[in-house]
C-alpha positions as a printed NumPy array, in Angstrom:
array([[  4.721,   8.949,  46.787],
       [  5.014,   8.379,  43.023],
       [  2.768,   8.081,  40.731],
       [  1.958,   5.177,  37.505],
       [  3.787,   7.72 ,  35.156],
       [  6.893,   8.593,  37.217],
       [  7.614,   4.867,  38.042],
       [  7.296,   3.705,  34.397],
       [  9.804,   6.782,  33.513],
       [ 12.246,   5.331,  36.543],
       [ 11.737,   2.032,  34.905],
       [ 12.533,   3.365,  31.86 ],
       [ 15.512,   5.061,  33.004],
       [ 16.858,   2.232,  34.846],
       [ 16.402,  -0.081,  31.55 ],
       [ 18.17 ,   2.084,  29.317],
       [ 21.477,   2.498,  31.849],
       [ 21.38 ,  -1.417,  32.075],
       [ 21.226,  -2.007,  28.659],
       [ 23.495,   0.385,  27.173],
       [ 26.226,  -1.972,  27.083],
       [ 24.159,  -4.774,  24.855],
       [ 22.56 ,  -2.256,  23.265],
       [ 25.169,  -2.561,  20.124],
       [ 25.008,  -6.41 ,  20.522],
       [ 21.17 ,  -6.657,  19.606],
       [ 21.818,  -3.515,  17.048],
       [ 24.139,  -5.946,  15.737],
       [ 22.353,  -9.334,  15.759],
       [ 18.803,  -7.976,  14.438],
       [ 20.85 ,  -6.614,  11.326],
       [ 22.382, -10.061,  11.217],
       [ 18.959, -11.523,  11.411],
       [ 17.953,  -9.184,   8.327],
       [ 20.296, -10.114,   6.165],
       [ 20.136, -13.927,   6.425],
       [ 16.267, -12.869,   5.876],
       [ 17.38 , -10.922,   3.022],
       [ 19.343, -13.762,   1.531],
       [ 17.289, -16.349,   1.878],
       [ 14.564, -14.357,  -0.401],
       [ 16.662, -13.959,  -2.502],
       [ 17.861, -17.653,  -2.63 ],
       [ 14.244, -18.402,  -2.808],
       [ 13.351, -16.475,  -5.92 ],
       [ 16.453, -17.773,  -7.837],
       [ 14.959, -21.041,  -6.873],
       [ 11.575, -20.316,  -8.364],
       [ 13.023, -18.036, -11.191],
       [ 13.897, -21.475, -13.306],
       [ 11.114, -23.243, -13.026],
       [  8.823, -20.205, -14.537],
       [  8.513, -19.986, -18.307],
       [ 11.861, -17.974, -19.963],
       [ 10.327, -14.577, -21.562],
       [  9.685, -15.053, -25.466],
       [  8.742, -19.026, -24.678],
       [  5.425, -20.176, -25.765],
       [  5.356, -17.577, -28.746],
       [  5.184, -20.463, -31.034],
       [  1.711, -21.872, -32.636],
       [  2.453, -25.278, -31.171],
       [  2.765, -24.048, -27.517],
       [ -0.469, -22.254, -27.775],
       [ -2.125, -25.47 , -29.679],
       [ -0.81 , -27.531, -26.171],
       [ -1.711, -24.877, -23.999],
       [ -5.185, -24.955, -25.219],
       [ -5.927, -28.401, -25.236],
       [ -4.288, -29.066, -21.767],
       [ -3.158, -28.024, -18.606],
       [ -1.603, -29.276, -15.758],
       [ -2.761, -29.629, -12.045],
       [ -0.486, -30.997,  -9.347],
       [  2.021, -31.943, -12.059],
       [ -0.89 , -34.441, -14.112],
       [ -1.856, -33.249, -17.635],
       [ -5.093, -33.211, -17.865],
       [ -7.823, -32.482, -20.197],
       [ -9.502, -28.536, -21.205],
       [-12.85 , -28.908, -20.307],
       [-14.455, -25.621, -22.012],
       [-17.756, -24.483, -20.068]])
């Protein structure tokens, strides 16, 4: 009789012969799969990229007067409240 490890190996064994012929299908569909991933992060930091301060901004002295005196939560200016 055979054991737990020689029926897993038949199982094994049997599973790869079956699958041999969609093997290159699901090759084929998980790289499809990771490159829409791979595009849509990228799509999703272009999105974000504009709405983040441009390098150099805020350099001014009237940025960092506004800065100080507000800042903004959920799109509201509010008040600095210094602690």
């Amino acid at each position: 009789m055979l054991g737990i490890g020689e029926l897993t190996l038949v199982l094994l064994v049997i599973v790869v012969v079956l699958s041999i012929k969609r093997l290159p299908d699901l090759v084929r569909s998980a790289g499809k799969a990771a490159r829409i991933l791979k595009s849509e992060k990228r799509a999703l930091k272009e999105q974000d990229a504009p709405r983040a301060a441009p390098p150099g901004a805020g350099t001014g002295a009237a940025n960092d007067d506004a800065r100080s005196s507000s800042r903004v939560i959920r799109g509201e200016a509010t008040e600095r409240r210094d602690l």
